[in-house]
C-alpha positions in Angstrom: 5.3 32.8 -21.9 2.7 31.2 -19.5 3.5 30.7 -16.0 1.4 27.3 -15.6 4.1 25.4 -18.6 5.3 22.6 -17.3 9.3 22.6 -16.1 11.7 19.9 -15.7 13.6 20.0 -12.2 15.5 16.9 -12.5 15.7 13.8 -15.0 17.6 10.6 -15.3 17.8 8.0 -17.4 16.1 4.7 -15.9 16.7 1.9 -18.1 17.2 1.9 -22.0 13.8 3.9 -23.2 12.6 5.3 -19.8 13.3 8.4 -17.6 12.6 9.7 -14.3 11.5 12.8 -14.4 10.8 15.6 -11.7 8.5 18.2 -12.6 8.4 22.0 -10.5 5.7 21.7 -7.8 5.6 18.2 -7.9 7.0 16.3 -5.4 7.3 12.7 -6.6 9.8 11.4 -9.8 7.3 9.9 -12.4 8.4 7.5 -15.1 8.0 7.3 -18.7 8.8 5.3 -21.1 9.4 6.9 -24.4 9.2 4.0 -26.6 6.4 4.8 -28.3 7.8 8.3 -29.1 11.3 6.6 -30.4 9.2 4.3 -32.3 6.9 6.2 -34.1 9.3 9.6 -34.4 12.2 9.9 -37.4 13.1 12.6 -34.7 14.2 10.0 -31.9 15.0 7.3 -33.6 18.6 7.5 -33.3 18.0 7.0 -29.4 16.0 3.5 -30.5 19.4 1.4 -29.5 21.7 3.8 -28.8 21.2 3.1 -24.5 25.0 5.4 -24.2 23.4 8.7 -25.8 20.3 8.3 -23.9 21.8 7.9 -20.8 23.4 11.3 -21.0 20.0 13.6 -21.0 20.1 17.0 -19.7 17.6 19.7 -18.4 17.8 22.5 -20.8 16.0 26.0 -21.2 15.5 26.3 -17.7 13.7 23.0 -17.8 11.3 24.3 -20.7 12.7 20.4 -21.7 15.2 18.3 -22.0 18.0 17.0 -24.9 20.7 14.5 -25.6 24.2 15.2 -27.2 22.7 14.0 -30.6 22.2 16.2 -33.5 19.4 15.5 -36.5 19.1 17.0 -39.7 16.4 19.3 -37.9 18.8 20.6 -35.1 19.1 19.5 -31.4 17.7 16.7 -30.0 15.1 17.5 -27.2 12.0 17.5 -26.2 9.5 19.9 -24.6 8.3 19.2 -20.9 4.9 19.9 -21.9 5.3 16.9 -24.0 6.9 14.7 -21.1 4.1 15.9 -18.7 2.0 14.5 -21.0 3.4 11.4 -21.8 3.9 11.0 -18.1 0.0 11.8 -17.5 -1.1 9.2 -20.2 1.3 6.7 -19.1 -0.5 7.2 -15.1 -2.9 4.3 -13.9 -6.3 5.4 -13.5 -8.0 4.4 -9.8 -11.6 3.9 -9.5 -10.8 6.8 -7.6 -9.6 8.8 -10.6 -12.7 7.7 -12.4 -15.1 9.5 -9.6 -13.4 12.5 -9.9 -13.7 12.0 -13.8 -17.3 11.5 -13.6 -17.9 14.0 -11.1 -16.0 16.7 -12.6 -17.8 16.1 -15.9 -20.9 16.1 -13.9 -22.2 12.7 -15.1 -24.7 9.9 -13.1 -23.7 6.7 -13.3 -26.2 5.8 -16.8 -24.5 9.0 -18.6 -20.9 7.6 -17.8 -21.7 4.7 -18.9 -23.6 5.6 -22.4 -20.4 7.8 -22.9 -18.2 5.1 -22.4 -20.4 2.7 -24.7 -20.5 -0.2 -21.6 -23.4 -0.9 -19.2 -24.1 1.0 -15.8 -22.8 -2.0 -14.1 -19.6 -2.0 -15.7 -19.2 1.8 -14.3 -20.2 1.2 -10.8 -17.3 -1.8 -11.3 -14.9 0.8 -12.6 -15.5 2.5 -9.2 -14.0 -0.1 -7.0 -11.2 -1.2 -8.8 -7.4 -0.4 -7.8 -6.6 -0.1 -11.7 -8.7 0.6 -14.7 -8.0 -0.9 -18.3 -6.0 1.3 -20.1 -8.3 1.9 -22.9 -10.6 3.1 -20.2 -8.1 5.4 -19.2 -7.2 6.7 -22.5 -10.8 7.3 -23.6 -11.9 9.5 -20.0 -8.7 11.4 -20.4 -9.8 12.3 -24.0 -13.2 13.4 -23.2 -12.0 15.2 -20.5 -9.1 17.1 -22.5 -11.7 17.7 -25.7 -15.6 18.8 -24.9 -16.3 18.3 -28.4 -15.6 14.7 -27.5 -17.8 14.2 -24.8 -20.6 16.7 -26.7 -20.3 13.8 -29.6 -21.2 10.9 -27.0 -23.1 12.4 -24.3 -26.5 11.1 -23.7 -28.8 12.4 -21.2 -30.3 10.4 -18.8 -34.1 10.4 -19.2 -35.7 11.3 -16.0 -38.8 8.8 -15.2 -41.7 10.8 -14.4 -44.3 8.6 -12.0 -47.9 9.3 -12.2 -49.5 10.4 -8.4 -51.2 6.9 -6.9 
C-alpha cells in the first residue's frame, strides 16, 4: 500500500448531499457535495433522498474511506478517500493565483497558456488577476495538468521573433 493515499480523519454530514471532510496532514475541513456522484451512480442512489442514512457516515478502514449503514446488491456502501480527495480538489475554486502556479509549473509564457486554453493572451493575463476563475477554466488546467498527453495534444510553442541587426 502507498504511503502518500489519501486518509480520512474526520467527516460529517453538512446538509442533505454534502460532507465535511478532514483529510491526514491537512488542516482545514473541505466540503463536497456529492450530488453529482448520487446522480450519476446506481451505487449511491439510495442516498439521493434518503437525508437519515446519509447523515450517519462513518470513517472506515482506517480512513482508507468512508460508508453508510446501507447495503447494495454489490456489498457495503462506501467510498474511497482517494475519490473524496478528488471530488474535493475538483470541487476547489481556482485563484488567478492557482492559475500562475498552473502555468508556471507547466512551464508556459503567457501566448502558450493561452493557445492551450483556445482563448486570447489577454484573456490569460485576465485570468491572472481574478479572485475566482470560471469553472470550465478550472476543470480544463486541472486536466492538462493531471494527463501530459493532454497538454502534448494542445501545446503550441510560442514562435520566437528573430530581428534582423539595424
Amino acid at each position: 500500500m502507498k504511503d502518500d493515499m489519501p486518509r480520512v480523519t474526520k467527516v460529517r454530514a453538512a446538509g442533505p448531499r454534502a460532507l465535511r471532510v478532514r483529510f491526514a496532514g491537512d488542516r482545514r475541513e473541505r466540503g463536497l457535495d456529492l450530488t453529482g456522484l448520487m446522480a450519476r451512480s446506481m451505487h449511491f442512489a439510495p442516498l439521493m433522498n434518503d437525508r437519515e442514512a446519509f447523515g450517519k457516515v462513518r470513517i472506515v478502514e482506517g480512513g482508507l474511506g468512508v460508508a453508510w449503514p446501507i447495503r447494495t446488491k454489490w456489498g457495503r456502501l462506501d467510498v474511497s478517500a482517494e475519490t473524496l480527495c478528488r471530488i474535493a480538489d475538483e470541487q476547489e475554486p481556482m485563484t488567478g493565483g492557482d492559475f500562475a502556479r498552473w502555468r508556471e509549473r507547466l512551464g508556459l509564457s503567457l501566448t502558450e497558456a493561452a493557445k492551450v486554453l483556445g482563448v486570447g493572451r489577454r484573456t490569460v493575463t485576465g485570468y491572472l488577476k481574478k479572485d475566482r476563475l470560471p469553472p470550465v477554466v478550472a476543470i480544463a488546467c486541472r486536466a492538462i495538468a493531471r494527463d501530459r498527453h493532454v497538454l502534448a495534444a494542445r501545446y503550441v510553442p510560442a514562435r520566437k521573433v528573430s530581428r534582423r541587426a539595424a
